[in-house]
C-alpha positions as YAML, in Angstrom:
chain: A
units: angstrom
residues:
- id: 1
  name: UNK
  ca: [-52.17, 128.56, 47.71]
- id: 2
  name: UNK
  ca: [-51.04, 128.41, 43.42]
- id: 3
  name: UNK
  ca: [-47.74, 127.52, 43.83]
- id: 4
  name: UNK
  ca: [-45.64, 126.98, 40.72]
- id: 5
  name: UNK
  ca: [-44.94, 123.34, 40.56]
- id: 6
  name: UNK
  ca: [-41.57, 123.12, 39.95]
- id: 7
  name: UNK
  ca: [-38.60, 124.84, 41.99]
- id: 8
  name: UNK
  ca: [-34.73, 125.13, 41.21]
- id: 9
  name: UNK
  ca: [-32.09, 125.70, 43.47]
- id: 10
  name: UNK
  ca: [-29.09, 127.08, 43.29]
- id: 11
  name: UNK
  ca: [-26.55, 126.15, 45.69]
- id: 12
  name: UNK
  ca: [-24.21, 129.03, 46.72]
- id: 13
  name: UNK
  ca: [-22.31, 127.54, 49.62]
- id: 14
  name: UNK
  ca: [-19.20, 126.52, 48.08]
- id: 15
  name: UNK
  ca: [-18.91, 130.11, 47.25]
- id: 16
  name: UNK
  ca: [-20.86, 132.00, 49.50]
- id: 17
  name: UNK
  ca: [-20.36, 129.98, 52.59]
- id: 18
  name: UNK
  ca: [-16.94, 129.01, 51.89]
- id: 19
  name: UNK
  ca: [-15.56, 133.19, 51.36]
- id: 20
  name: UNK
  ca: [-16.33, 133.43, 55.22]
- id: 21
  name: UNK
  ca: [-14.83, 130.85, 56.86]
- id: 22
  name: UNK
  ca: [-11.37, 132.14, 58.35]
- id: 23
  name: UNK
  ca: [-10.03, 129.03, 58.80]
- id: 24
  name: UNK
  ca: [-8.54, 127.60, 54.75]
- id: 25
  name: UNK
  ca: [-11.26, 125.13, 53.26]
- id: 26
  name: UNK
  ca: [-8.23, 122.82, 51.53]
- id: 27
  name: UNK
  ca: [-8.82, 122.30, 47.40]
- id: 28
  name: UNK
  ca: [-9.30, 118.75, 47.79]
- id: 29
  name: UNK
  ca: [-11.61, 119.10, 50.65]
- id: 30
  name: UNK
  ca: [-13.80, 121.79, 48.51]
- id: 31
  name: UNK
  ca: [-13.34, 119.66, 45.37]
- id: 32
  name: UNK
  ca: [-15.18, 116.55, 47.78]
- id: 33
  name: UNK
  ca: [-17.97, 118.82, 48.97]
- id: 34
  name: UNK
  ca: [-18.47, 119.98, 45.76]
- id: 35
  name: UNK
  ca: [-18.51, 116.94, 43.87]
- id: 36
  name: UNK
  ca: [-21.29, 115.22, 46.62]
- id: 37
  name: UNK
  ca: [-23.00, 118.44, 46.06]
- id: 38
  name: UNK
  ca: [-23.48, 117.36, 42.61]
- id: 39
  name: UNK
  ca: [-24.85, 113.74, 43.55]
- id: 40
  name: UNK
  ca: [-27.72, 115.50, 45.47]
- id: 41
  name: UNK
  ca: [-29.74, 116.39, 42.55]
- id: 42
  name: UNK
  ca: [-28.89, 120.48, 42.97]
- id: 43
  name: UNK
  ca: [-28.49, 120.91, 39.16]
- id: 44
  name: UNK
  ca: [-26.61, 124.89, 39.62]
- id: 45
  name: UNK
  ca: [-23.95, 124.64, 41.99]
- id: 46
  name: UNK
  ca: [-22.21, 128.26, 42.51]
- id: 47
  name: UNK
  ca: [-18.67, 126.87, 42.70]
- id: 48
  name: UNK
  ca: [-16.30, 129.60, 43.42]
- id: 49
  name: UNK
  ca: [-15.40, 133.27, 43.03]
- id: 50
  name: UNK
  ca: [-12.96, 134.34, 40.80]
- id: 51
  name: UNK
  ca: [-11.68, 137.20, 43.23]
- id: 52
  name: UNK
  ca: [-8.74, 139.04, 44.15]
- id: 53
  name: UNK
  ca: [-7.35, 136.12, 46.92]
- id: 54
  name: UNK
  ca: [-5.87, 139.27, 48.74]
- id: 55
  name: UNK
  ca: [-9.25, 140.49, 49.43]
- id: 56
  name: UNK
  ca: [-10.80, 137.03, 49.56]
- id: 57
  name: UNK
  ca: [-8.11, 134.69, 50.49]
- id: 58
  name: UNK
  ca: [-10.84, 131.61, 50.77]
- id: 59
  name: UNK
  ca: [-11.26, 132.13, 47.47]
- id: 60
  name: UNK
  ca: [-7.38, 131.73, 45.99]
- id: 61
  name: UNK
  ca: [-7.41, 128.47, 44.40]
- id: 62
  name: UNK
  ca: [-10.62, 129.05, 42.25]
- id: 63
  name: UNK
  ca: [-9.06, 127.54, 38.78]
- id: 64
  name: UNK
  ca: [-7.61, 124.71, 41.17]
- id: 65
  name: UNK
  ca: [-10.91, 123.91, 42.30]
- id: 66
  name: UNK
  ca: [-12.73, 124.37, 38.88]
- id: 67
  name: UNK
  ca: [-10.10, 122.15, 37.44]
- id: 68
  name: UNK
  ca: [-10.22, 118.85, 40.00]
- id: 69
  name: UNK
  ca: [-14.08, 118.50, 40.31]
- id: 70
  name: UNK
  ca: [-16.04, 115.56, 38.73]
- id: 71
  name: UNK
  ca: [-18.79, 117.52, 36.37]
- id: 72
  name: UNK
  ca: [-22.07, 115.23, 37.11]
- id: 73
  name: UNK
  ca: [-24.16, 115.42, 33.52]
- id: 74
  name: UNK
  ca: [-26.67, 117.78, 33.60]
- id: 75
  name: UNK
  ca: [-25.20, 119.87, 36.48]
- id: 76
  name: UNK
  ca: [-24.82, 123.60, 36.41]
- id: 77
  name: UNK
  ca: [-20.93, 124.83, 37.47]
- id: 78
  name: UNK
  ca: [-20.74, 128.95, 37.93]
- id: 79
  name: UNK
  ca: [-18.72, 131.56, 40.03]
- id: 80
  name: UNK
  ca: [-18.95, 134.96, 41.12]
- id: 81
  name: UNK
  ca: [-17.39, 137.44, 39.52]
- id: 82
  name: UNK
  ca: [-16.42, 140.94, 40.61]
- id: 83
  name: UNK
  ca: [-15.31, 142.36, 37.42]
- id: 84
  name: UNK
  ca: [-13.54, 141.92, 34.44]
- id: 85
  name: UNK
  ca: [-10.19, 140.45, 35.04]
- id: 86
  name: UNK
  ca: [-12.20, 137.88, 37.17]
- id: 87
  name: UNK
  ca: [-14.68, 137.26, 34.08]
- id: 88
  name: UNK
  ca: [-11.07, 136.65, 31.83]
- id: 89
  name: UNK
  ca: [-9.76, 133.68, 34.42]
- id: 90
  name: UNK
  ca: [-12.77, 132.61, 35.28]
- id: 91
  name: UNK
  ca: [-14.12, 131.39, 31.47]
- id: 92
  name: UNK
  ca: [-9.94, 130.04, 31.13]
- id: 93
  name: UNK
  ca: [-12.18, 127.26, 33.23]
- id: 94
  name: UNK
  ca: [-14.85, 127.06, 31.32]
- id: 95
  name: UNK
  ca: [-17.56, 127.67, 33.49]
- id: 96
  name: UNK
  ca: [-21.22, 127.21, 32.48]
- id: 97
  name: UNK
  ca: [-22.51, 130.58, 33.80]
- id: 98
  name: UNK
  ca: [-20.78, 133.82, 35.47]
- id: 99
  name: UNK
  ca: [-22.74, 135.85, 38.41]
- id: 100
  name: UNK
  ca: [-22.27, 139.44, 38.88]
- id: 101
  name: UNK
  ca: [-23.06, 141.47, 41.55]
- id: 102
  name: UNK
  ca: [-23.76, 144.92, 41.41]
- id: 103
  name: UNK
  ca: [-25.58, 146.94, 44.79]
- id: 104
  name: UNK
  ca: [-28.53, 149.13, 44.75]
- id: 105
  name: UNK
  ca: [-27.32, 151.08, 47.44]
- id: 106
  name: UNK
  ca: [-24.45, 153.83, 46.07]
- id: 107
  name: UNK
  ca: [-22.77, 153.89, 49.80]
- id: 108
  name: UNK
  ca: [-22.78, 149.66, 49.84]
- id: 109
  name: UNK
  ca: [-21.33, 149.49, 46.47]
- id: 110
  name: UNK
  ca: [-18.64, 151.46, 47.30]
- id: 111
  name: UNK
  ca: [-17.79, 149.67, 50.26]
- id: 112
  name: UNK
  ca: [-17.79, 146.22, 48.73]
- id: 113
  name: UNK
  ca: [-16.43, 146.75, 45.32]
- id: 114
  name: UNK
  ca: [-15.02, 150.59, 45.56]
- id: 115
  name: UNK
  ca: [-16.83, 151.69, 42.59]
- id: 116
  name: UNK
  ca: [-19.89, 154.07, 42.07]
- id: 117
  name: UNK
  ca: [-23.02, 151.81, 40.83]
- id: 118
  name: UNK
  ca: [-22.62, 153.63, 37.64]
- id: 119
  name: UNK
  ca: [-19.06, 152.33, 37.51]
- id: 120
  name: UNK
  ca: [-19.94, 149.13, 38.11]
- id: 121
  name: UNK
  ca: [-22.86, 148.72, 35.45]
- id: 122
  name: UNK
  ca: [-19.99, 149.91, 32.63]
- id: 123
  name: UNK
  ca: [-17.95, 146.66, 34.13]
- id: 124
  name: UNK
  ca: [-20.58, 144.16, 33.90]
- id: 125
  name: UNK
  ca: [-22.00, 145.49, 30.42]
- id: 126
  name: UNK
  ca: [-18.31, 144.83, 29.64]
- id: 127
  name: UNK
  ca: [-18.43, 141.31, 31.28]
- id: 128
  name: UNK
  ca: [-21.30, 140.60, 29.42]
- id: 129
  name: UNK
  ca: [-19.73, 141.23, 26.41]
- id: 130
  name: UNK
  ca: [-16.91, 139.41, 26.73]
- id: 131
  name: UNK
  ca: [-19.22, 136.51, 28.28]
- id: 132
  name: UNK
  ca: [-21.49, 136.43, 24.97]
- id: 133
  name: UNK
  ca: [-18.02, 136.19, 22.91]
- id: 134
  name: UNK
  ca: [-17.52, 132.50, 24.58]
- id: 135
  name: UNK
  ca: [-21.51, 131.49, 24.80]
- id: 136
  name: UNK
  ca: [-21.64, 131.72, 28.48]
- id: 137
  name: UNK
  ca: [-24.63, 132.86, 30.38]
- id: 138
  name: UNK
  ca: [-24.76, 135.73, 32.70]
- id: 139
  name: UNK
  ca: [-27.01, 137.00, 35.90]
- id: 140
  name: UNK
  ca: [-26.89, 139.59, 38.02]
- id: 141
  name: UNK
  ca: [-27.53, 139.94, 41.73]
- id: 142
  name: UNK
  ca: [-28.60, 142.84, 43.03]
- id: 143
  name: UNK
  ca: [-27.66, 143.40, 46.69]
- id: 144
  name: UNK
  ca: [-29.19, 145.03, 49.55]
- id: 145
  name: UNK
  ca: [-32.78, 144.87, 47.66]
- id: 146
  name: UNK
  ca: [-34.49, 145.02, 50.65]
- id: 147
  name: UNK
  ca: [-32.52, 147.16, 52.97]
- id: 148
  name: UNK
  ca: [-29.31, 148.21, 53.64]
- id: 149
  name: UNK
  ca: [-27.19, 149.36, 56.87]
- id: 150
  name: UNK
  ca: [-25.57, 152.08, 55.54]
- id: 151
  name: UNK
  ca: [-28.74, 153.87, 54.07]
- id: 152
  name: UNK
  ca: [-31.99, 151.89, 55.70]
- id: 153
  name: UNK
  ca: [-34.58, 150.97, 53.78]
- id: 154
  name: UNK
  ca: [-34.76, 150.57, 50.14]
- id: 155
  name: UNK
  ca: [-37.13, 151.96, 47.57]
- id: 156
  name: UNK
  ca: [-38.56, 149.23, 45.74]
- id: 157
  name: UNK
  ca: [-38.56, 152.22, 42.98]
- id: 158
  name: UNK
  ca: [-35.22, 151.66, 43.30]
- id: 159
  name: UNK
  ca: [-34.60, 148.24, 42.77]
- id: 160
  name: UNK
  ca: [-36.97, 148.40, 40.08]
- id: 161
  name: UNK
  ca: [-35.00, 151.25, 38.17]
- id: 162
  name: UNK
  ca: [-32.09, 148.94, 38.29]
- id: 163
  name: UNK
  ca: [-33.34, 145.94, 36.90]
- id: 164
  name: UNK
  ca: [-34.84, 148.26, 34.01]
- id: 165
  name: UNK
  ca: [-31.00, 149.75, 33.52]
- id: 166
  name: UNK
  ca: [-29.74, 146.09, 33.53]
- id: 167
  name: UNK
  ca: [-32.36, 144.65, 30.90]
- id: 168
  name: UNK
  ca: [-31.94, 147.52, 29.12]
- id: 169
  name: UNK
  ca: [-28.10, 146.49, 28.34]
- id: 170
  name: UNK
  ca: [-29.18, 142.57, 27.91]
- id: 171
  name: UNK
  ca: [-28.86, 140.80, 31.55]
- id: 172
  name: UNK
  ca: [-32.04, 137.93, 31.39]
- id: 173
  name: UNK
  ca: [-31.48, 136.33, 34.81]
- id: 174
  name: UNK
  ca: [-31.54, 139.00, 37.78]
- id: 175
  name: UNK
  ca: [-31.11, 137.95, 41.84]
- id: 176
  name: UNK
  ca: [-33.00, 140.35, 44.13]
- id: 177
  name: UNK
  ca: [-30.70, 139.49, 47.08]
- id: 178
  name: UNK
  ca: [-31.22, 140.15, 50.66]
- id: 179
  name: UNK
  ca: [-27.82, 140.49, 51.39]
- id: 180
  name: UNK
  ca: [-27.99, 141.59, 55.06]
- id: 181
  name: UNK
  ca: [-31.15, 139.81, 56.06]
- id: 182
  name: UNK
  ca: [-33.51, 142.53, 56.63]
- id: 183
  name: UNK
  ca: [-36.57, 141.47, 54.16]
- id: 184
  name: UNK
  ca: [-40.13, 140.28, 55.36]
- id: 185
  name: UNK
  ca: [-42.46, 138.42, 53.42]
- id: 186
  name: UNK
  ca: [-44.52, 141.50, 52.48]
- id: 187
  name: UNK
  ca: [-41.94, 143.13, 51.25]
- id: 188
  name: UNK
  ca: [-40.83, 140.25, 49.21]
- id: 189
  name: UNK
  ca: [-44.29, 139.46, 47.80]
- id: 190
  name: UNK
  ca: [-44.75, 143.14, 47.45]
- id: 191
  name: UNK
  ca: [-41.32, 143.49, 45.10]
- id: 192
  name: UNK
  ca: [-41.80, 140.66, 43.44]
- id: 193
  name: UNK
  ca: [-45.17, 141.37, 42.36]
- id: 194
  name: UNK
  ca: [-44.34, 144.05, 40.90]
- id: 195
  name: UNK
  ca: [-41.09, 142.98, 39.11]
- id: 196
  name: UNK
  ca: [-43.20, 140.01, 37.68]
- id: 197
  name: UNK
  ca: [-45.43, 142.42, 35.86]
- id: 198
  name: UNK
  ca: [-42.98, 145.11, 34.48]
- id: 199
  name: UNK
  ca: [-40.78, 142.00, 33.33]
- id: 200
  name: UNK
  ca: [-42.54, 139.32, 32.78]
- id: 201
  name: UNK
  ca: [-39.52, 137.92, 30.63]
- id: 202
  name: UNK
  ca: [-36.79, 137.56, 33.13]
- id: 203
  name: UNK
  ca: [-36.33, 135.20, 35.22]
- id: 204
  name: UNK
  ca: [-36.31, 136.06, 38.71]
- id: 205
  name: UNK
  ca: [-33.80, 134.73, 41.27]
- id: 206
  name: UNK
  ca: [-34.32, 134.86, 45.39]
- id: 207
  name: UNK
  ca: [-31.45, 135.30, 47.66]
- id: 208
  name: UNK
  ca: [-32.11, 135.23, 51.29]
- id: 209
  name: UNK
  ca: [-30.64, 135.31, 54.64]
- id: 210
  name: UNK
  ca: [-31.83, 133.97, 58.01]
- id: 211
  name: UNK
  ca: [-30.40, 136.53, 59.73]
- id: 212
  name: UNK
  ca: [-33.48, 137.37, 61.70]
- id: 213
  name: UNK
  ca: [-35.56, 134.14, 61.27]
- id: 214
  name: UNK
  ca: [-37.43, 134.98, 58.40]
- id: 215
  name: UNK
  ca: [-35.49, 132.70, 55.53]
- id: 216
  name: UNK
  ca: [-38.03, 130.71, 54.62]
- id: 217
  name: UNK
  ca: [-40.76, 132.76, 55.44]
- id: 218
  name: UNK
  ca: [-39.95, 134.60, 52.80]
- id: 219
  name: UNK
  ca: [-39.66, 131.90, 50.18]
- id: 220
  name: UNK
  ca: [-42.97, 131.46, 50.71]
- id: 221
  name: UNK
  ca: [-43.72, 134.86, 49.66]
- id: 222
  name: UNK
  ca: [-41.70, 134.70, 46.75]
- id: 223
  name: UNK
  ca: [-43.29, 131.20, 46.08]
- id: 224
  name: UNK
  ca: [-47.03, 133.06, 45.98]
- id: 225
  name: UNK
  ca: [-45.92, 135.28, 43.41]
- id: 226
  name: UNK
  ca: [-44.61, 132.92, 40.84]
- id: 227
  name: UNK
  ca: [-40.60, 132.72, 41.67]
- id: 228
  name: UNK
  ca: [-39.26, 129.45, 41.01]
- id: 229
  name: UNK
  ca: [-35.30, 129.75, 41.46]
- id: 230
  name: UNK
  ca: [-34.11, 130.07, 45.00]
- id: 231
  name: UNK
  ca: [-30.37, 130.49, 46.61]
- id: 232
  name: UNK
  ca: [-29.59, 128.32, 49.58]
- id: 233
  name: UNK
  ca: [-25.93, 127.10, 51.01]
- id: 234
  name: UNK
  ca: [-25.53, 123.83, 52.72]
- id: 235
  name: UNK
  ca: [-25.66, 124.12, 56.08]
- id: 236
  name: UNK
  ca: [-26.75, 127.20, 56.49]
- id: 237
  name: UNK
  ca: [-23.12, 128.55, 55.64]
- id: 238
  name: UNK
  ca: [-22.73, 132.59, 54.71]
- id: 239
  name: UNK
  ca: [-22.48, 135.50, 55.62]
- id: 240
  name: UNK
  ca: [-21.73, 138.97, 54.58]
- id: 241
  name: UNK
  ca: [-18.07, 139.98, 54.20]
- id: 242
  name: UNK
  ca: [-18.76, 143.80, 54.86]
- id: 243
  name: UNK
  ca: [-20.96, 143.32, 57.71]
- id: 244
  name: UNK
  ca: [-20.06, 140.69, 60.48]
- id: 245
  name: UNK
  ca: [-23.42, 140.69, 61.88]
- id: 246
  name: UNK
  ca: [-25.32, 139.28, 59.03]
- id: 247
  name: UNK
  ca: [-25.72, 135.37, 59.07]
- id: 248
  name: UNK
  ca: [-25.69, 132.71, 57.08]
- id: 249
  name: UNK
  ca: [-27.87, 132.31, 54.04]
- id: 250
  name: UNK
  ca: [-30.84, 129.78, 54.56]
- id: 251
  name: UNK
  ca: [-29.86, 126.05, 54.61]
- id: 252
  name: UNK
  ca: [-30.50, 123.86, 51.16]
- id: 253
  name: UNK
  ca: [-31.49, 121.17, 53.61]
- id: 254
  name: UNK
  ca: [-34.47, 123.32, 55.63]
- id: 255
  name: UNK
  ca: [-35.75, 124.49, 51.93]
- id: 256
  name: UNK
  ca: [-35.72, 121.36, 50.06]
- id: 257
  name: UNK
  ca: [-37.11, 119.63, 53.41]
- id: 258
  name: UNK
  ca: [-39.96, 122.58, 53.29]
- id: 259
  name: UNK
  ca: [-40.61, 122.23, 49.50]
- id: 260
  name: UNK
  ca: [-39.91, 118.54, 48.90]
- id: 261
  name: UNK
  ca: [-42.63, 118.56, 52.48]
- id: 262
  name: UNK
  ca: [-45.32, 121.10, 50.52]
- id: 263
  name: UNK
  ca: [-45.17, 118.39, 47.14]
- id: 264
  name: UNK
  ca: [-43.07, 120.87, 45.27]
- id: 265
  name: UNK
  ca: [-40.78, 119.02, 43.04]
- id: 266
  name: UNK
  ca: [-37.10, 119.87, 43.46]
- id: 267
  name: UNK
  ca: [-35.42, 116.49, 42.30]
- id: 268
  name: UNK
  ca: [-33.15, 117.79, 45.27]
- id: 269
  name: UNK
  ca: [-32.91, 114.69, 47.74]
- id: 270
  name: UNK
  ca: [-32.85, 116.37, 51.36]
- id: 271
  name: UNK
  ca: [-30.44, 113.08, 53.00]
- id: 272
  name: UNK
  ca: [-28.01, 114.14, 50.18]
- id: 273
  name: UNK
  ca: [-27.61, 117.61, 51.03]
- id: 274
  name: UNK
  ca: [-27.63, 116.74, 54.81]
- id: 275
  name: UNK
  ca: [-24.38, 114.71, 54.25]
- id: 276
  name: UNK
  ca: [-22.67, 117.07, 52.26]
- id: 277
  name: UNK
  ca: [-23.91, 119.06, 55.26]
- id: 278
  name: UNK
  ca: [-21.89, 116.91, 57.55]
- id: 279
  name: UNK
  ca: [-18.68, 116.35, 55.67]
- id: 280
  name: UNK
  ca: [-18.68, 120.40, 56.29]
- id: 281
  name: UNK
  ca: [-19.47, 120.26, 59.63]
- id: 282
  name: UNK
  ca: [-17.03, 117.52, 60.81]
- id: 283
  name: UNK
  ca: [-14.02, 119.54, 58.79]
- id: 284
  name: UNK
  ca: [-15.04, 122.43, 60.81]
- id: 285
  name: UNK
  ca: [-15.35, 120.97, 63.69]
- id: 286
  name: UNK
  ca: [-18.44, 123.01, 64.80]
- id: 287
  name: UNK
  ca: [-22.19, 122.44, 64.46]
- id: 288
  name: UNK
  ca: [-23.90, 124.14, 61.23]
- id: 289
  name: UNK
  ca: [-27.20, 126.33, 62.20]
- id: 290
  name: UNK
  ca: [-29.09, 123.88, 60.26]
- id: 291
  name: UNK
  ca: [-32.57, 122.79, 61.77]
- id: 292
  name: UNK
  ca: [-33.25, 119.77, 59.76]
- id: 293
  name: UNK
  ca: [-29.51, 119.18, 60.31]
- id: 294
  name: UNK
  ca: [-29.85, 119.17, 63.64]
- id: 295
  name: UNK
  ca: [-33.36, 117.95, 63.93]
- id: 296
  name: UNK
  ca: [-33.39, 115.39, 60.67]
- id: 297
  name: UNK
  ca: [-36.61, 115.03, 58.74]
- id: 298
  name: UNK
  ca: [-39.89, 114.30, 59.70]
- id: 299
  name: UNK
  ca: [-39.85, 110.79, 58.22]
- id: 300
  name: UNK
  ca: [-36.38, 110.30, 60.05]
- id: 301
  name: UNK
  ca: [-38.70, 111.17, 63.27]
- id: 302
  name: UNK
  ca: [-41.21, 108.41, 62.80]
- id: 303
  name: UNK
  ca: [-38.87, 105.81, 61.62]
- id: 304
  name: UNK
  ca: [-37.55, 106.46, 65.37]
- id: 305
  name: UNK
  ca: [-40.82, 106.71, 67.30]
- id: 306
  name: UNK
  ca: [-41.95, 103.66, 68.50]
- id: 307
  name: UNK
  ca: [-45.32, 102.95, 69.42]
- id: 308
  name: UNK
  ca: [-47.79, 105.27, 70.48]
- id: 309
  name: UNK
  ca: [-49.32, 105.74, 74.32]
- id: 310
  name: UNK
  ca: [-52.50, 106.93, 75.29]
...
């Protein structure tokens, strides 16, 4: 296989995995996962959401959180952002990168953000805007790339016409996210081979969930074709707000372990993230769906095994 060398992750589940748990995540708890996160060698850590906290109530002490973490040197501190009174408190924190989200499916978008995708491009070319005005990058994830479960499949045509309309007003970082968990590795190395060639100057973000056991499967895919940034939450935390059956995103642990395992540099050490992991999973008081959680690492194995019989 010609696998690009080098891999980046970007850490989502203070933000991603956090938003669904029912159950308050404390500030000073979040500020200590956070700030081990950052001792793991992640270097983009997607921190919080600057969100209405009546729609997201997980999500309510954003600047609080923004404001009591430790920023490690050379460590990567962003938040999502649904629109443009978000984008205004969220750079009062002075983040080092907003996300936006924008769906390519019209009945989705509607249901998540009650706005038309139209709509909701005029908002994030206004984001952008106001983003440039402070030096402060942007991306853009696209959700439901692959499918969604209000309209079925999706068109790559589609997702492709979108990330044309988004270049087109300036976005250079773009997320093809699998929001639901529906995507198989053809379909990922199918998309991405084609995005690759129509723009071969963006860089290309992966978003998956494990929803149906294909996670990392399609990594690999995305791997084959050249991607080299990669969303993951601790754990194995997630969800999807809109639609209770989709689970978690895939666990930083199982794709560093996978990578780190292949000779793919990371700089991501997998014991790290599994402790971070932990701290998590003993708050909650529940086990995380994890496998190299659960299982630890192969080298953790043989430092176990004792000698062999024949």
């Amino acid at each position: 296989m010609n696998l690009p060398n080098k891999i980046t992750i970007v850490e989502v589940g203070p933000r991603d995995g956090f938003q669904m748990e029912t159950v308050f995540i404390p500030t000073e708890k979040k500020v200590e996962i956070i700030n081990a996160i950052s001792r793991t060698g992640v270097r983009i850590v997607e921190t919080t959401s600057f969100v209405n906290p009546r729609v997201i109530p997980q999500m309510a002490d954003a600047a609080e959180v923004m404001n009591g973490i430790d920023r490690a040197p050379g460590v990567r501190y962003t938040a999502l952002i649904p629109n443009l009174k978000g984008a205004e408190r969220a750079l009062e924190s002075e983040l080092d990168g907003l996300r936006l989200v924008v769906c390519v499916s019209e009945s989705y978008n509607q249901k998540n953000v009650g706005k038309s995708v139209e709509e909701s491009l005029l908002e994030l070319e206004g984001v952008l805007k106001l983003a440039e005005q402070k030096s402060t990058p942007v991306d853009v994830a696209i959700g439901l790339s692959f499918g969604c479960p209000l309209e079925g499949p999706v068109s790559p045509r589609k997702v492709l016409s979108l990330v044309e309309r988004l270049v087109d007003k300036g976005f250079e970082e773009v997320t093809i996210a699998d929001t639901v968990g529906v995507a198989n590795p053809q379909q990922v190395g199918e998309m991405m081979r084609q995005l690759l060639a129509r723009f071969p100057s963006v860089v290309f973000a992966l978003h998956f969930h494990d929803t149906r056991g294909l996670g990392l499967a399609n990594v690999l895919a995305g791997l084959e074709e050249g991607v080299t940034h990669f969303d993951s939450s601790i754990g194995g935390m997630g969800g999807c707000p809109v639609n209770p059956g989709a689970t978690g995103n895939i666990a930083t642990e199982d794709l560093v372990n996978m990578l780190n395992e292949m000779g793919l540099e990371t700089g991501v050490d997998t014991d790290k993230v599994m402790t971070c992991s932990r701290i998590v999973q003993d708050f909650l008081g529940r086990s995380l769906p994890s496998h190299v959680l659960q299982a630890g690492t192969r080298a953790q194995l043989y430092q176990k095994s004792g000698p062999a019989s024949i």
